[in-house]
Backbone bond lengths (Angstrom), bond angles and torsions (degrees), N, CA, C in turn:
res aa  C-N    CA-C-N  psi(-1)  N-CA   C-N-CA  omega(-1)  CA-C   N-CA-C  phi
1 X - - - 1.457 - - 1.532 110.16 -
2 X 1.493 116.55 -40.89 1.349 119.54 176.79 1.253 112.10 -68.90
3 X 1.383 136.65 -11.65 1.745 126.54 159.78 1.536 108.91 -86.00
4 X 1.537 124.92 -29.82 1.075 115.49 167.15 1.732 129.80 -40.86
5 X 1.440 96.34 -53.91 1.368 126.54 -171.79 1.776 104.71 -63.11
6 X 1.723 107.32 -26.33 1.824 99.34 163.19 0.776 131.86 -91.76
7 X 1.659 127.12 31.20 1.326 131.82 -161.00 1.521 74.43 -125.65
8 X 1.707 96.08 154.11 1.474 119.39 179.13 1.493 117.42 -66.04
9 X 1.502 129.78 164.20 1.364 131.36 175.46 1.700 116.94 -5.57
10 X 1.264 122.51 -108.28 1.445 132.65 179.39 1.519 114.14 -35.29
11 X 1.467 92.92 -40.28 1.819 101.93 -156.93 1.825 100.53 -65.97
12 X 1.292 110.53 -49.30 1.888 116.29 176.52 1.226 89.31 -40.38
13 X 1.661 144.18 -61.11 1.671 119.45 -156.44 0.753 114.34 -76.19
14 X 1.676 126.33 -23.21 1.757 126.16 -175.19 1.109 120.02 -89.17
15 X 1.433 123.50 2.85 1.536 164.30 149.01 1.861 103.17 -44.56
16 X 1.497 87.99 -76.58 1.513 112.21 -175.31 1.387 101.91 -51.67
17 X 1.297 123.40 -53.21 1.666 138.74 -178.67 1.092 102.24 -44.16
18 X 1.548 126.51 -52.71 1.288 134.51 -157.04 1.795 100.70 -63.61
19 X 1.178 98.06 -71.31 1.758 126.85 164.82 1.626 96.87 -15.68
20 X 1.269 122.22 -91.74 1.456 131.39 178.49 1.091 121.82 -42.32
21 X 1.474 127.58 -37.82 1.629 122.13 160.32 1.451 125.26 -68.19
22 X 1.877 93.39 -19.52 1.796 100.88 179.04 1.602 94.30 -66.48
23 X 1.319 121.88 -37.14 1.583 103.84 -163.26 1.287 138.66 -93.64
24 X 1.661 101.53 -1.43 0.872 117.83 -158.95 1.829 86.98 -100.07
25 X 1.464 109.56 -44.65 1.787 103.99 176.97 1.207 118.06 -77.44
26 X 1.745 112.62 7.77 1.888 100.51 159.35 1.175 101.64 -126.09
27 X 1.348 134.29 21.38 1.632 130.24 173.06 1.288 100.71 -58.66
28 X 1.635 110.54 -171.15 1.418 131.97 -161.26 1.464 80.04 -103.65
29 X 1.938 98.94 145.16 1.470 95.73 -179.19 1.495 113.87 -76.54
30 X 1.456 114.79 154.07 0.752 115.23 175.21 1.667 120.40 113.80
31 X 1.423 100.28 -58.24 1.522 128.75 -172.74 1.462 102.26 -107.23
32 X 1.540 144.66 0.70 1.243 156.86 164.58 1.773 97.76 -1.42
33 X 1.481 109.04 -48.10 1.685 118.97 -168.85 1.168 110.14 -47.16
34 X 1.183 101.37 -57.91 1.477 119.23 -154.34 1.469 121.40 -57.87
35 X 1.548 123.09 -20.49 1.523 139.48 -178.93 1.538 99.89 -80.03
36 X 1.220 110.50 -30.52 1.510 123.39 -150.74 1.830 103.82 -87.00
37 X 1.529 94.34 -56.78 1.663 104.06 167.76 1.400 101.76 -58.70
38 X 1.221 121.61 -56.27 1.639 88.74 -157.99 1.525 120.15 -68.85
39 X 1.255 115.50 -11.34 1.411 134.73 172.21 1.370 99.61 -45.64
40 X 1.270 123.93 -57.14 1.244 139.91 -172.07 1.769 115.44 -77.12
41 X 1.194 93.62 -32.86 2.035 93.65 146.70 0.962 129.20 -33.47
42 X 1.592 99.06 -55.89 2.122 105.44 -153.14 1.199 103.84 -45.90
43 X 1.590 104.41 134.97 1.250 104.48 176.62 1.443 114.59 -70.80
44 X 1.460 143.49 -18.93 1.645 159.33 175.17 1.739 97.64 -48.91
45 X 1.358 117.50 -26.19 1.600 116.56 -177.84 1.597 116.12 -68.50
46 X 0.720 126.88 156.16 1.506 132.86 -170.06 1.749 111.58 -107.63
47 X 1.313 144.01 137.85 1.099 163.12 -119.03 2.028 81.48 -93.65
48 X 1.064 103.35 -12.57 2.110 100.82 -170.26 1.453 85.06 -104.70
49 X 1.535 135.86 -36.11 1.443 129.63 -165.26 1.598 92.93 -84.31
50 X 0.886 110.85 -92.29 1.294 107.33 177.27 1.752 123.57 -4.93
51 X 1.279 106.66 -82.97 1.514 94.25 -178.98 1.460 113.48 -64.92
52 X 1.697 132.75 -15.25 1.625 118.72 154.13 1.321 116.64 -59.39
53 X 1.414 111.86 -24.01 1.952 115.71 -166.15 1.758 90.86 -69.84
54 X 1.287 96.73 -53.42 1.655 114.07 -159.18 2.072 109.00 -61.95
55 X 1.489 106.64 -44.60 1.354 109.98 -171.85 1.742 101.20 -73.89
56 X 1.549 103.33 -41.93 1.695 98.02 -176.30 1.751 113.03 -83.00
57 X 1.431 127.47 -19.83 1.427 126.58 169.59 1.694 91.12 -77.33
58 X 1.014 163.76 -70.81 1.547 150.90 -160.74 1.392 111.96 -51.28
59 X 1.407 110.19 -40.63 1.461 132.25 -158.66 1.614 102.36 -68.34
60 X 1.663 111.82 -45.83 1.071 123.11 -169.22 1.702 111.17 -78.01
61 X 1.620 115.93 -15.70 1.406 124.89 -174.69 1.294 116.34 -87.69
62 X 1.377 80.44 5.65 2.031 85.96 -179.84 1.992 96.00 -112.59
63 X 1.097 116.93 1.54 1.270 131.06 173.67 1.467 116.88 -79.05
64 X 1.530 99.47 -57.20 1.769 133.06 -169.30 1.338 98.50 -78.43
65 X 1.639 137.22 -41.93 1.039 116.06 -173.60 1.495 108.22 -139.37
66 X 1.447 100.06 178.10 1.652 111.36 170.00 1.301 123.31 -50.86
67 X 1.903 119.46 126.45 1.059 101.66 -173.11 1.581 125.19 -46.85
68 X 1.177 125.10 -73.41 1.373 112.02 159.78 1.008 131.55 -8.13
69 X 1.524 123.06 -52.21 1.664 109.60 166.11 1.693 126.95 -60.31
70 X 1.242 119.73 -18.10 1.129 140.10 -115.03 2.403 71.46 -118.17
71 X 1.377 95.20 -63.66 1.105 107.23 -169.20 1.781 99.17 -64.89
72 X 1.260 115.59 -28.65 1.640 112.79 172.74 1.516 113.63 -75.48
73 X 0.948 111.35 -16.74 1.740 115.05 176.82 1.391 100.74 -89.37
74 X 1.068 121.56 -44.82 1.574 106.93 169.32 1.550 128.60 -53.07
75 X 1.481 110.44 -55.31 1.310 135.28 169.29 1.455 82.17 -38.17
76 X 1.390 151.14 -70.74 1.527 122.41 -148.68 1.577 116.03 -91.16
77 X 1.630 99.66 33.69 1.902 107.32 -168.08 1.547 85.59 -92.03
78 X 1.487 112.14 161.35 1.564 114.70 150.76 1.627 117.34 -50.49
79 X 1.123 109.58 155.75 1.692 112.23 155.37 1.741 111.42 -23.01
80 X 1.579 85.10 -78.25 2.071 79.04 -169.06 1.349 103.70 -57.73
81 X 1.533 139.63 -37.63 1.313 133.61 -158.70 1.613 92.06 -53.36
82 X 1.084 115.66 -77.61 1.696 133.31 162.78 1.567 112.35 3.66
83 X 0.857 112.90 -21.72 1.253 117.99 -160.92 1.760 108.07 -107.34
84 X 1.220 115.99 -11.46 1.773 122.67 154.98 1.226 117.12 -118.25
85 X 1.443 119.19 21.30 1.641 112.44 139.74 1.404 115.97 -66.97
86 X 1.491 95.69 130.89 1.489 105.78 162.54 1.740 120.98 -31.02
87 X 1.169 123.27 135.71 1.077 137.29 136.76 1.248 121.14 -13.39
């Protein structure tokens, strides 16, 4: 995150992007999400990382899996998490 954060304007989120797709295409099968969200936990993220971590790791679980699954991985977000699942 701390090399992300020295890259200029745009480039830090597409940084972050990078990061979240890294974890999600070497996670444990199955559970790929789960490395990815909590990434998007850390509390060290900033109120702009965070909800990019959160809208593009959800965003991408509707990619990776069946909708249905997709909508059950949400179902186990907090309230606010809930709130950057896809549509």
């Amino acid at each position: 995150l701390s090399e992300c954060r020295k890259l200029p304007g745009k480039y830090s989120l597409s940084c972050v992007k990078g990061f979240i797709q890294g974890l999600l295409e070497h996670g444990n099968p199955g559970i790929e999400y789960k490395n990815a969200l909590n990434f998007c936990r850390m509390p060290i993220l900033s109120t702009e990382e965070r909800v990019f971590c959160l809208t593009t790791a959800l965003g991408d679980v509707k990619t990776w899996y069946s909708e249905e699954r997709a909508r059950a991985i949400c179902s186990e977000m907090t309230e606010e998490e809930r709130t950057y699942c896809p549509k």
